[in-house]
N, CA, C and O of each residue as an XYZ file, in Angstrom:
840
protein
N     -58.653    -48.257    100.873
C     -57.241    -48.475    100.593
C     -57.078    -49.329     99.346
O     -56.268    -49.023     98.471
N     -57.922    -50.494     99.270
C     -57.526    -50.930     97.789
C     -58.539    -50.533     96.763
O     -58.559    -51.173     95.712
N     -59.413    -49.515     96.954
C     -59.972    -48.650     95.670
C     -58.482    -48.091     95.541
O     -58.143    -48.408     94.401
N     -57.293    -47.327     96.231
C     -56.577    -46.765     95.732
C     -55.249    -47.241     95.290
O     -54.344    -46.517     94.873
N     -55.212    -48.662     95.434
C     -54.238    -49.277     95.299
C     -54.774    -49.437     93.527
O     -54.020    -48.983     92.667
N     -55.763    -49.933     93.219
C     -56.532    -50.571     91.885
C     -56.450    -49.259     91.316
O     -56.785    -49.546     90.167
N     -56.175    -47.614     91.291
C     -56.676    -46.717     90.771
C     -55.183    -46.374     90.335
O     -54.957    -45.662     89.356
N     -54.126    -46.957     91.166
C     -52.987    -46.558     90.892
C     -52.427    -47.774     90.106
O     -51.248    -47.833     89.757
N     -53.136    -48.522     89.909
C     -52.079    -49.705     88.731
C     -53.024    -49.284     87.299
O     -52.386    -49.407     86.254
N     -54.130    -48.917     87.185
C     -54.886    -48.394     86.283
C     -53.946    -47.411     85.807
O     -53.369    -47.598     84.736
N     -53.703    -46.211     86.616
C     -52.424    -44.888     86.091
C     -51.187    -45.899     85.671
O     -51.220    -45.852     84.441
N     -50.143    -46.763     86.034
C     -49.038    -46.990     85.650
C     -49.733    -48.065     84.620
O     -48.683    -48.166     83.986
N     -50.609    -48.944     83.926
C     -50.595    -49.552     83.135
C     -51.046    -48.058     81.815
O     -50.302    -48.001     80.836
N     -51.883    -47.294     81.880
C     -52.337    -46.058     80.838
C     -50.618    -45.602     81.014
O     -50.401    -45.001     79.962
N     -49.754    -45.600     81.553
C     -48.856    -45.160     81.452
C     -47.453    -45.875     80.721
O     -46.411    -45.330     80.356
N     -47.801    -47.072     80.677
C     -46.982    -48.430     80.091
C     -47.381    -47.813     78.645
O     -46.585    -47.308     77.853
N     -48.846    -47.966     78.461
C     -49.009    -48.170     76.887
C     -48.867    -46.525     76.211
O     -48.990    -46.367     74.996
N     -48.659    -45.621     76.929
C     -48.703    -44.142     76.335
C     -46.762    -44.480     76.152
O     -46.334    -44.058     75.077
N     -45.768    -45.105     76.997
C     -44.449    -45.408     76.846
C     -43.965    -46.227     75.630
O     -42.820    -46.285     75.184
N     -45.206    -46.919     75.139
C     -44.790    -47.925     73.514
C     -45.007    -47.044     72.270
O     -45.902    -46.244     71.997
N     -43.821    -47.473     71.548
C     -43.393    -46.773     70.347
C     -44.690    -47.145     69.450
O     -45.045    -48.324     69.442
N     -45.463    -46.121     68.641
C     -46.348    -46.489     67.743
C     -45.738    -47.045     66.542
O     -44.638    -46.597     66.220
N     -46.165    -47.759     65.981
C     -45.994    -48.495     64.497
C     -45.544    -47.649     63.541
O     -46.275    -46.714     63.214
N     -44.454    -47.793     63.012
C     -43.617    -46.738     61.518
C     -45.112    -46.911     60.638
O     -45.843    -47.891     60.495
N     -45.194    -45.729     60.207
C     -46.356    -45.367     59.773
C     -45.435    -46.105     57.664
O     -44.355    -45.734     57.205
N     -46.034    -46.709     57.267
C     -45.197    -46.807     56.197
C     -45.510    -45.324     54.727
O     -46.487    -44.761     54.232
N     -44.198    -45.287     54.592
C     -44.562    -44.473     53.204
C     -43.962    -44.819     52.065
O     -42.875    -45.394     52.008
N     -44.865    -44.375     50.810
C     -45.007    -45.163     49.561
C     -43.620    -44.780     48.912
O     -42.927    -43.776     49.079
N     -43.461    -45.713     48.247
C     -41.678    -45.468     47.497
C     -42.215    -44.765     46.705
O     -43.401    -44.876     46.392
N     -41.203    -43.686     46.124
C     -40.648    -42.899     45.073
C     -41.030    -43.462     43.769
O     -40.789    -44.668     43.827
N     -41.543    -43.130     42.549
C     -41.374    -44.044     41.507
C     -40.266    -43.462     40.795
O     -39.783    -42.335     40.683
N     -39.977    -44.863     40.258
C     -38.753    -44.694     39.554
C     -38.102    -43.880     38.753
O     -38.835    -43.180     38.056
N     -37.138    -43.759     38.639
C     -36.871    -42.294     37.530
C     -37.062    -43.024     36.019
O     -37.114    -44.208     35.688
N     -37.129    -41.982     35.391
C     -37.748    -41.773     33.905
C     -36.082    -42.656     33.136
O     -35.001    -42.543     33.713
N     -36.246    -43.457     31.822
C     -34.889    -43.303     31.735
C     -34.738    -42.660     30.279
O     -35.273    -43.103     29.263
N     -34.042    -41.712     30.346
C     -33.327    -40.498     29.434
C     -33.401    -40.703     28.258
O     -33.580    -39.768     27.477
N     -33.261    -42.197     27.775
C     -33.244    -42.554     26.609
C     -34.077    -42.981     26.075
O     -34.126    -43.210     24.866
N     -34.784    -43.147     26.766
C     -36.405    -43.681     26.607
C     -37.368    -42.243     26.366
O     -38.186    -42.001     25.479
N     -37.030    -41.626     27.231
C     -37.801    -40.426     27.030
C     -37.508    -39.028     25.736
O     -38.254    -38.108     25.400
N     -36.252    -39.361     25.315
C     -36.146    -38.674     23.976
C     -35.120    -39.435     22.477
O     -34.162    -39.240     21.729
N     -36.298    -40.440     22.845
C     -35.987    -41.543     21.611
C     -36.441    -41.119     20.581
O     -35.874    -41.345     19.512
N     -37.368    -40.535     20.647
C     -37.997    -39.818     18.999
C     -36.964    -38.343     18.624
O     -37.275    -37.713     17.614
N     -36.385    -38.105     19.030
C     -35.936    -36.945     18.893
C     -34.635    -37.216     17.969
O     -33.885    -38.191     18.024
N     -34.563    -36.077     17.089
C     -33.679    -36.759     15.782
C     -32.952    -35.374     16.330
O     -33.372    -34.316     16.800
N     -31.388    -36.029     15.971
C     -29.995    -34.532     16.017
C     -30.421    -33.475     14.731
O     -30.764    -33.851     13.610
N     -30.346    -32.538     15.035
C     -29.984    -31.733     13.640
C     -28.483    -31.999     13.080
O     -27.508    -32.229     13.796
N     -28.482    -31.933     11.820
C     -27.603    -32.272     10.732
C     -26.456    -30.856     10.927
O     -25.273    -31.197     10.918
N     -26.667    -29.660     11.061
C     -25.499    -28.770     11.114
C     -25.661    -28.234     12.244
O     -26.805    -28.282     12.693
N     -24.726    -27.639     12.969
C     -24.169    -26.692     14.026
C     -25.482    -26.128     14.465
O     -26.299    -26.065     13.546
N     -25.920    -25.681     15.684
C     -26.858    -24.717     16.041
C     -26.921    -23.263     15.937
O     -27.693    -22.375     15.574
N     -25.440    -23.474     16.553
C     -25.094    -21.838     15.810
C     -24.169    -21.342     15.135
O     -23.003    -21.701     14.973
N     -24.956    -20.192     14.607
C     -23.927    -19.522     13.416
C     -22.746    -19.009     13.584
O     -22.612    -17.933     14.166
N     -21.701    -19.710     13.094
C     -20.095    -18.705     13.305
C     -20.201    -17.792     12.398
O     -20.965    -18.374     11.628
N     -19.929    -16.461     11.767
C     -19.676    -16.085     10.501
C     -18.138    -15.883     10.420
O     -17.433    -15.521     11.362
N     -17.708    -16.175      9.130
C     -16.539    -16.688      8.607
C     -15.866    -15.338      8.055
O     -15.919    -15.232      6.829
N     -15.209    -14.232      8.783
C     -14.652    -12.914      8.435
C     -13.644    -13.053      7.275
O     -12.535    -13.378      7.699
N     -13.706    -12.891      5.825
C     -12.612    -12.865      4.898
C     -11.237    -11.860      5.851
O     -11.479    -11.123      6.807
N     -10.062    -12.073      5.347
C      -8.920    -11.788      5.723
C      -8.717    -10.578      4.586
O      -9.122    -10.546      3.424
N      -7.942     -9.595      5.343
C      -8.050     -8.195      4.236
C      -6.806     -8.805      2.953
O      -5.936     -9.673      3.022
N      -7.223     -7.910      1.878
C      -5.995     -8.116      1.126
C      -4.349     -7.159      1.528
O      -4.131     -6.041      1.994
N      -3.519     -8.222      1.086
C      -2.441     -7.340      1.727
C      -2.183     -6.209      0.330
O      -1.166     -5.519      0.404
N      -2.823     -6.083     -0.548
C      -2.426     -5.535     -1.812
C      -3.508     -4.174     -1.437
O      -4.550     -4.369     -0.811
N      -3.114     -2.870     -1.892
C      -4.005     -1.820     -1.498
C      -5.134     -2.015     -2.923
O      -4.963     -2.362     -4.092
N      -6.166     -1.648     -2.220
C      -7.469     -1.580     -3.354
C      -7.248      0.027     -4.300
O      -7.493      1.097     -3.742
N      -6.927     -0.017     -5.266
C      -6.986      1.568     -6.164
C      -8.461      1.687     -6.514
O      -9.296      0.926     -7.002
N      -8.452      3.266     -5.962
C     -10.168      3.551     -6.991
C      -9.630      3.832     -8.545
O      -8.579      4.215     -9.059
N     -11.106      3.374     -9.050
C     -11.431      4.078    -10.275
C     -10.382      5.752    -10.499
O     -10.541      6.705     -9.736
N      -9.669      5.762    -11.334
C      -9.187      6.750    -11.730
C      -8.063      7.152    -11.069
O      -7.648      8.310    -11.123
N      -7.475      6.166    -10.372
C      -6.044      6.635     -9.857
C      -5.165      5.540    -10.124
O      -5.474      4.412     -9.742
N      -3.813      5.814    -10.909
C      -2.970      5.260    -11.636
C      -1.298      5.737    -10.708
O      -0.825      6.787    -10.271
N      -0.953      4.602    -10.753
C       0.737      5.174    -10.140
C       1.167      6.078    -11.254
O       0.589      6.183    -12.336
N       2.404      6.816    -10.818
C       3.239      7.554    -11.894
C       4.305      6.574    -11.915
O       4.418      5.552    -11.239
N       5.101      7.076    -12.843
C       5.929      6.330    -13.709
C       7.306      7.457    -12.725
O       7.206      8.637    -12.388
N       8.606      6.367    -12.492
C       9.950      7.111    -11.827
C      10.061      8.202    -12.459
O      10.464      9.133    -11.762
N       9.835      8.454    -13.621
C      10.288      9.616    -14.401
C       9.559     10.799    -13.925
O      10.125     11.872    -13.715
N       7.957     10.550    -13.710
C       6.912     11.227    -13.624
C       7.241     12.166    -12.035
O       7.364     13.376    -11.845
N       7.299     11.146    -11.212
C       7.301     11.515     -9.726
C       8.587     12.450     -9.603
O       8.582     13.468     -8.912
N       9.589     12.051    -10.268
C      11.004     12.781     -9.956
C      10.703     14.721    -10.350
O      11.111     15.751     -9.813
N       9.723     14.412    -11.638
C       9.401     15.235    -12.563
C       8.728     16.499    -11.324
O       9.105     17.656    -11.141
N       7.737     15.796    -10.708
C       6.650     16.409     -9.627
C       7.406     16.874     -8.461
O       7.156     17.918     -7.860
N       8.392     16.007     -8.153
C       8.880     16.353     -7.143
C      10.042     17.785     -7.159
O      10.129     18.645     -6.283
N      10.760     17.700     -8.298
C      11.206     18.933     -8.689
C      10.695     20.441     -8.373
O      11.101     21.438     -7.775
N       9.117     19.856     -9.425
C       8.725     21.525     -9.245
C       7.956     21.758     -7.903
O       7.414     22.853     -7.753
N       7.841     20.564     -6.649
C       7.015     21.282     -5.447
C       8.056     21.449     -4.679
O       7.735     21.937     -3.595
N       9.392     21.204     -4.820
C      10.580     21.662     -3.583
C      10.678     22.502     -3.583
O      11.565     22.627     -2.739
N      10.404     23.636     -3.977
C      10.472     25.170     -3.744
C       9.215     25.274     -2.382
O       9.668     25.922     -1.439
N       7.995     24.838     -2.183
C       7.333     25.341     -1.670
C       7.406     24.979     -0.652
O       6.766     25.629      0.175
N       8.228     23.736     -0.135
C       8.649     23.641      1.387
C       9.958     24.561      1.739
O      10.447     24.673      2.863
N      10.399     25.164      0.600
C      11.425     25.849      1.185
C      11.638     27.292      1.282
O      11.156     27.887      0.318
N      12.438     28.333      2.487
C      12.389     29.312      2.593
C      12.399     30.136      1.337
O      12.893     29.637      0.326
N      11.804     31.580      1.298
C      12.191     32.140      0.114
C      13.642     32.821     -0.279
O      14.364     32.864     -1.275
N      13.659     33.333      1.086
C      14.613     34.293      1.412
C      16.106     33.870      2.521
O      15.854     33.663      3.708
N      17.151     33.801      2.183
C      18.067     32.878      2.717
C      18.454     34.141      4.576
O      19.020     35.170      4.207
N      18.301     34.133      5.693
C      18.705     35.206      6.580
C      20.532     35.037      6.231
O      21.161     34.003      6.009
N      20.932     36.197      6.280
C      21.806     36.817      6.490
C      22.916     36.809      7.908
O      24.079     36.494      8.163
N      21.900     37.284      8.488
C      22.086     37.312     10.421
C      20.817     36.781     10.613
O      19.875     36.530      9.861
N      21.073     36.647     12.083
C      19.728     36.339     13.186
C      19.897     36.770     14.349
O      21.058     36.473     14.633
N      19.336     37.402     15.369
C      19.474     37.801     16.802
C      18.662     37.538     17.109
O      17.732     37.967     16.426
N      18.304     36.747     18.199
C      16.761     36.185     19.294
C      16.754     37.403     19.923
O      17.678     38.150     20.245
N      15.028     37.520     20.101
C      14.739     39.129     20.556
C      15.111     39.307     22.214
O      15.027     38.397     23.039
N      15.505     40.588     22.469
C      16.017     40.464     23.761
C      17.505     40.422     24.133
O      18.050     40.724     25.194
N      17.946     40.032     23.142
C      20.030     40.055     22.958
C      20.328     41.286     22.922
O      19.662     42.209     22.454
N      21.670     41.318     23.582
C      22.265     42.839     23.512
C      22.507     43.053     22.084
O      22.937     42.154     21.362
N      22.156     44.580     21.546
C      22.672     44.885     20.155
C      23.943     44.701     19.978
O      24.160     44.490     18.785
N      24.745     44.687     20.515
C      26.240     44.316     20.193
C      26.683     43.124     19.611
O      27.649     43.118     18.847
N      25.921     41.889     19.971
C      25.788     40.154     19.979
C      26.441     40.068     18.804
O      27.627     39.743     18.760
N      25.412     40.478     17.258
C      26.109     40.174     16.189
C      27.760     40.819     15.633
O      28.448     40.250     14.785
N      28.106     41.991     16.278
C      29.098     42.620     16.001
C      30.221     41.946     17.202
O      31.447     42.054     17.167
N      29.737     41.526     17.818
C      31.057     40.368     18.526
C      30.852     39.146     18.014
O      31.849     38.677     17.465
N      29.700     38.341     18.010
C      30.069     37.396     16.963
C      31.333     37.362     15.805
O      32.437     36.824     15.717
N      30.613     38.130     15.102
C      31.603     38.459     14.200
C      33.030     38.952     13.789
O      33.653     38.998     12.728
N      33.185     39.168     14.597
C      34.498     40.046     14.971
C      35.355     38.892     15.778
O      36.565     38.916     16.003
N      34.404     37.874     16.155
C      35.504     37.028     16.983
C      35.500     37.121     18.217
O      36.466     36.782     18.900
N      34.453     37.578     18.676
C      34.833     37.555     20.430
C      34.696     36.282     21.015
O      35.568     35.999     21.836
N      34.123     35.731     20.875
C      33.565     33.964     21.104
C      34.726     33.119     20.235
O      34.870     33.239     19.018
N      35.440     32.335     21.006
C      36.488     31.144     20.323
C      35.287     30.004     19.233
O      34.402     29.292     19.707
N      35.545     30.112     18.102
C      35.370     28.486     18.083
C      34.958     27.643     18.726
O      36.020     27.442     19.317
N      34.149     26.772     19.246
C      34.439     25.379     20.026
C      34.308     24.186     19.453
O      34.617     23.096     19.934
N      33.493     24.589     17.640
C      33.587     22.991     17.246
C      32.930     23.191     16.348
O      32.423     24.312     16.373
N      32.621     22.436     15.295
C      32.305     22.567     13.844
C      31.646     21.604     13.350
O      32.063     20.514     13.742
N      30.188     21.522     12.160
C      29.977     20.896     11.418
C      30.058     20.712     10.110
O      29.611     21.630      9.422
N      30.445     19.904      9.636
C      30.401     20.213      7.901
C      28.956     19.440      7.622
O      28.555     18.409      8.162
N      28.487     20.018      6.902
C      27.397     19.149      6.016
C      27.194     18.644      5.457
O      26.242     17.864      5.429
N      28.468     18.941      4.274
C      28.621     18.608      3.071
C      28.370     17.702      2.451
O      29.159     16.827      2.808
N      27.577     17.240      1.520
C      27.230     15.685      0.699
C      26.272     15.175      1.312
O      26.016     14.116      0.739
N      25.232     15.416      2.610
C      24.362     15.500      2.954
C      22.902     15.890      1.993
O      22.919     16.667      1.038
N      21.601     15.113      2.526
C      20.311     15.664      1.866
C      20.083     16.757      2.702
O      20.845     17.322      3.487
N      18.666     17.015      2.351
C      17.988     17.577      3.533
C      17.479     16.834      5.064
O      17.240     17.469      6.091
N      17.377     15.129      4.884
C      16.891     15.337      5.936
C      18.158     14.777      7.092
O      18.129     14.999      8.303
N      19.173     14.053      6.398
C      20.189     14.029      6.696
C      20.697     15.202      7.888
O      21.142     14.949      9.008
N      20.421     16.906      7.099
C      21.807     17.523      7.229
C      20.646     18.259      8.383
O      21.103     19.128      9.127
N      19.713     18.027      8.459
C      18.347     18.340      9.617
C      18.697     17.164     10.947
O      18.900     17.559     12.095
N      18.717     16.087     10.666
C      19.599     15.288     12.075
C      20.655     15.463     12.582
O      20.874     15.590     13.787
N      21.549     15.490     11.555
C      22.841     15.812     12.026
C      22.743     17.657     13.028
O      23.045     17.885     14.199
N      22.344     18.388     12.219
C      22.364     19.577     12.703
C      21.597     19.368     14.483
O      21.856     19.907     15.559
N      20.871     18.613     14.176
C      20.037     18.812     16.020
C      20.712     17.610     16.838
O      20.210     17.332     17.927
N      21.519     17.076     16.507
C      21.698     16.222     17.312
C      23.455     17.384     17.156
O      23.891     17.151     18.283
N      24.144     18.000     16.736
C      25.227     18.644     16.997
C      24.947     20.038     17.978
O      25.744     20.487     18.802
N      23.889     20.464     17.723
C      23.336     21.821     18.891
C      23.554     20.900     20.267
O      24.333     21.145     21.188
N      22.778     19.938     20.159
C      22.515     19.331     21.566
C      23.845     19.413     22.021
O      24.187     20.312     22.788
N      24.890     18.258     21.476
C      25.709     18.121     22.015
C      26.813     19.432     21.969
O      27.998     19.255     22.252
N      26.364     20.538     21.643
C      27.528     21.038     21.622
C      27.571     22.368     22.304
O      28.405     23.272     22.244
N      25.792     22.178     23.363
C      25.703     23.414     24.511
C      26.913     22.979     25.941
O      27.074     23.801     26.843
N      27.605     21.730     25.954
C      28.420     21.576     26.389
C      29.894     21.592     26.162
O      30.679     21.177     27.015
N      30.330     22.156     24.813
C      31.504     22.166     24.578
C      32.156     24.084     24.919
O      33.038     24.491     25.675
N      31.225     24.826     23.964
C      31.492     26.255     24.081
C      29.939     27.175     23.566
O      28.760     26.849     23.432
N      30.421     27.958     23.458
C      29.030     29.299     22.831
C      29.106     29.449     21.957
O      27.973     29.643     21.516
N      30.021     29.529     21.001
C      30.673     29.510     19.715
C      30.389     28.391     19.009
O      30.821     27.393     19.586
N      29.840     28.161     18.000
C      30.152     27.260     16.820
C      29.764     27.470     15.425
O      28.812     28.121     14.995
N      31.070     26.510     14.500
C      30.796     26.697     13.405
C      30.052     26.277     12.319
O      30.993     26.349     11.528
N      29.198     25.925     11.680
C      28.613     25.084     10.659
C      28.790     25.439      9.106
O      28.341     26.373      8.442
N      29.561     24.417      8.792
C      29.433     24.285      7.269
C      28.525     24.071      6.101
O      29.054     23.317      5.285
N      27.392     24.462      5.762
C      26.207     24.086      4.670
C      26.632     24.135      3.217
O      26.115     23.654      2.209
N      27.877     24.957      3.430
C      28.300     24.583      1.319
C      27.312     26.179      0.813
O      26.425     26.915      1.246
N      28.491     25.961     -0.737
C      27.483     26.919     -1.170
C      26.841     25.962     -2.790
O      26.695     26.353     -3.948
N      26.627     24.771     -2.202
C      25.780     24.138     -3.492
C      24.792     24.602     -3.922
O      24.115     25.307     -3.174
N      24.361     24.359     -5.311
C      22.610     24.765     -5.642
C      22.195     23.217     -5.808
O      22.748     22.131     -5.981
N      20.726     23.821     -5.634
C      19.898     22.514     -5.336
C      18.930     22.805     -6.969
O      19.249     22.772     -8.157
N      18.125     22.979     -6.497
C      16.784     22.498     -7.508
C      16.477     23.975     -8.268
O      16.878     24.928     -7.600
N      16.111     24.177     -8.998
C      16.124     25.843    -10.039
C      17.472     26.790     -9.935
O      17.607     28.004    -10.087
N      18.205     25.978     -9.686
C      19.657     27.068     -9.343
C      19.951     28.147     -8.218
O      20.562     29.213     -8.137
N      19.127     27.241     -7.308
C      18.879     28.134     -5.853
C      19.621     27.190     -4.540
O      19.208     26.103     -4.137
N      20.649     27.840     -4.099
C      21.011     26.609     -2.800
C      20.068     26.386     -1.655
O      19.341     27.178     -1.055
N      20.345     24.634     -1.461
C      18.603     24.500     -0.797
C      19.504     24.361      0.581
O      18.891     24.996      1.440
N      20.722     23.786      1.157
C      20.766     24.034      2.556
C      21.376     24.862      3.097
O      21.364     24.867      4.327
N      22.330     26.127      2.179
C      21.835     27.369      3.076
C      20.840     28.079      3.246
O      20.880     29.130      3.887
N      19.794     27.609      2.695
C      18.183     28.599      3.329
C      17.677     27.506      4.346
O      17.081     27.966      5.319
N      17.784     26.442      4.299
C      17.139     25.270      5.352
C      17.824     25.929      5.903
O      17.467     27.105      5.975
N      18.990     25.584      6.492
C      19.659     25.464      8.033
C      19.828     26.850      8.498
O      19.755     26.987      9.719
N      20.021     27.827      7.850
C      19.133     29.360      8.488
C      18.027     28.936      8.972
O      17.946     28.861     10.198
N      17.117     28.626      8.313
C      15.931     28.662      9.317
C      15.915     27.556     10.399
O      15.813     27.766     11.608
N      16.007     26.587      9.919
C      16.181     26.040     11.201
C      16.880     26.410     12.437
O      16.245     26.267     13.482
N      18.270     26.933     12.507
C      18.572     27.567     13.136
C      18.024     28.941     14.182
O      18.288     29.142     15.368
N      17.028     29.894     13.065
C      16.164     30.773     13.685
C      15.116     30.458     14.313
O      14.557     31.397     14.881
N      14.596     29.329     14.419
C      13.721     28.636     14.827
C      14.136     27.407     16.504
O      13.414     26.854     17.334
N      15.516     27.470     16.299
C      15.668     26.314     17.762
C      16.078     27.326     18.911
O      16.590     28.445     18.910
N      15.667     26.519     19.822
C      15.220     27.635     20.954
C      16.536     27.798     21.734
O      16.525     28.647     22.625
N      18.062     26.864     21.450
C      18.943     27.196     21.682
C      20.093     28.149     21.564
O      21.077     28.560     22.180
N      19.447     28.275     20.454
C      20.216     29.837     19.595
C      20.065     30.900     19.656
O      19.026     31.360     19.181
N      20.876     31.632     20.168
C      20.771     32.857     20.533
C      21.164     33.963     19.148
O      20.619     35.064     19.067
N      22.109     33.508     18.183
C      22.294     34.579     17.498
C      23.412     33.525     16.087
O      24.201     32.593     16.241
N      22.940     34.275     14.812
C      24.015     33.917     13.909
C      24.597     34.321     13.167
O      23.702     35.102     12.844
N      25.589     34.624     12.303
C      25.905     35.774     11.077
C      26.671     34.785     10.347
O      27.032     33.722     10.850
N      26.941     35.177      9.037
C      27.768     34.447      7.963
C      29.689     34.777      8.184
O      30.257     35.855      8.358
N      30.181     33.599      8.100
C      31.125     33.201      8.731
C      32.090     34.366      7.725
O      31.610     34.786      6.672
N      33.488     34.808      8.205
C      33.973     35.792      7.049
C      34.688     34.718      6.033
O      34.474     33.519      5.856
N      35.396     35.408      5.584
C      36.037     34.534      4.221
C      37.040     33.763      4.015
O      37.422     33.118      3.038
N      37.548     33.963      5.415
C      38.877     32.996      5.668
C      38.179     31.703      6.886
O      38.841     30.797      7.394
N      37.054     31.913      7.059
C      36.063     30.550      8.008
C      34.979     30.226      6.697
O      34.221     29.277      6.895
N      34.906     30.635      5.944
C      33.794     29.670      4.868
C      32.978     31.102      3.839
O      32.602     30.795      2.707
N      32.800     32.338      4.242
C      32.352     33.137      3.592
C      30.875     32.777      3.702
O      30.262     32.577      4.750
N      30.341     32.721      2.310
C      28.657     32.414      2.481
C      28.362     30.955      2.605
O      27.213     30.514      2.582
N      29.472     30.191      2.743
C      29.334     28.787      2.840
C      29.113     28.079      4.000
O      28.472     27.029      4.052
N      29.731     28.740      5.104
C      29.597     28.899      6.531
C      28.929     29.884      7.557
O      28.765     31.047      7.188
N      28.577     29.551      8.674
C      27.738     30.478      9.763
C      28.589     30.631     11.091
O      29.396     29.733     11.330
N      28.503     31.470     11.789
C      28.857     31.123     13.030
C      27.897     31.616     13.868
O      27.339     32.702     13.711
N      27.613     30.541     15.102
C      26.469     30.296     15.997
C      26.483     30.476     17.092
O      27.362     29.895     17.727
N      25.524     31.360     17.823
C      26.184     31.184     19.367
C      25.216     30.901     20.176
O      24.305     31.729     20.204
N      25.115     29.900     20.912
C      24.120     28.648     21.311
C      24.216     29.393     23.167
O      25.029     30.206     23.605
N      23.236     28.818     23.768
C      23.115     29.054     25.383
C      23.818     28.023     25.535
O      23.683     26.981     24.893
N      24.602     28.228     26.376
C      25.584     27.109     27.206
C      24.919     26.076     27.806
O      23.941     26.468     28.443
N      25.094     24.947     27.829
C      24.406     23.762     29.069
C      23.995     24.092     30.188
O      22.928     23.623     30.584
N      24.677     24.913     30.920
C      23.866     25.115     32.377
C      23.199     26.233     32.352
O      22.512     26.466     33.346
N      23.202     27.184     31.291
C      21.687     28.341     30.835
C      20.516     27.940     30.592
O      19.422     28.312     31.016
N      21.042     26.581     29.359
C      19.810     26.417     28.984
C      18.805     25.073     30.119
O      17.607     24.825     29.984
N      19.652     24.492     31.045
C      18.954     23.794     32.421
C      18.343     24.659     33.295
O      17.227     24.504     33.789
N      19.169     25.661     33.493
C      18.546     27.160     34.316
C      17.373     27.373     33.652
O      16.243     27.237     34.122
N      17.775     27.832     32.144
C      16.081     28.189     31.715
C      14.767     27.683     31.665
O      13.726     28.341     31.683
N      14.960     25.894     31.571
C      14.032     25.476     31.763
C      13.373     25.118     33.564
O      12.525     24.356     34.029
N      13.789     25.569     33.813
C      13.045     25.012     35.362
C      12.207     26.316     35.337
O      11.405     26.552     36.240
């Protein structure tokens, strides 16, 4: 009985000292940090920028002329311009016009008056590009007035003794997709000075496009 009494204070004392905290094991400090200025004291700045900007010149606002090209003189250009206005313009002035597909009758009621009037342009004292705005901005507005209309172009001459806007506005006219048909107005509405036009009405030409 006291072999086992002595065998059991042997276990709780091995058991005391396995319960004590072992000793903080110590560990070595960190060495110190480096200091910054110390460590790139030899080091010299460079004197300019590291990097390169490049410096883009600004264009001139003046145009650069090559070698061998000289302005003309007002006289010169007016001179040039004379003799190439013929070649923007028709040769042949139309007479009539019928868009293909119109009843043959179209121009012979035109003419005759079957269609009222509904409204008129004069041109008169107008350029060309003038009497080219005015003319498309008066079609537009005037598929809402009637079918009928009149336009005034004059019987001026322009440049070689040829009138330049009754051959423009014929063609232009044969050319807009509103026009159905035109003939020269008789002699008590303008003679060769005038046309009369007969345009698709506003709600034809909305119909047509859809």
């Amino acid at each position: 009985m006291k072999a086992f009494k002595d065998t059991l204070k042997e276990i709780r004392r091995q058991g005391r000292l396995r319960d004590t905290p072992a000793a903080p094991v110590s560990v070595p400090a960190p060495p110190p940090e480096p200091d910054f200025k110390q460590l790139f004291s030899d080091v010299k700045p460079l004197k300019c920028q590291p990097r390169h900007i490049p410096q883009h010149k600004k264009p001139s606002p003046h145009p650069r002329h090559r070698h061998g090209q000289h302005a003309l003189s007002h006289q010169a250009e007016m001179e040039m311009l004379r003799h190439m206005t013929g070649l923007f313009e028709p040769q042949d002035s139309l007479v009539q016009y019928s868009r293909p597909g119109m009843p043959s009758q179209t121009l012979k009621r035109l003419r005759n008056g079957h269609w009222p009037v509904a409204c008129q342009l004069d041109l008169h004292g107008m350029d060309r590009y003038q009497a080219q705005d005015a003319l498309a901005l008066f079609l537009h507005r005037a598929r809402h007035r009637g079918p009928c209309l009149r336009i005034i172009h004059g019987k001026g001459f322009g440049s070689n003794g040829q009138p330049v806007l009754k051959k423009l506005v014929r063609t232009w006219l044969s050319h807009h997709p509103e026009v159905l048909a035109f003939c020269q107005a008789n002699e008590t509405m303008g003679g060769e000075g005038a046309l009369l036009v007969l345009i698709r009405r506003g709600h034809q030409a909305e119909s047509g496009s859809e």
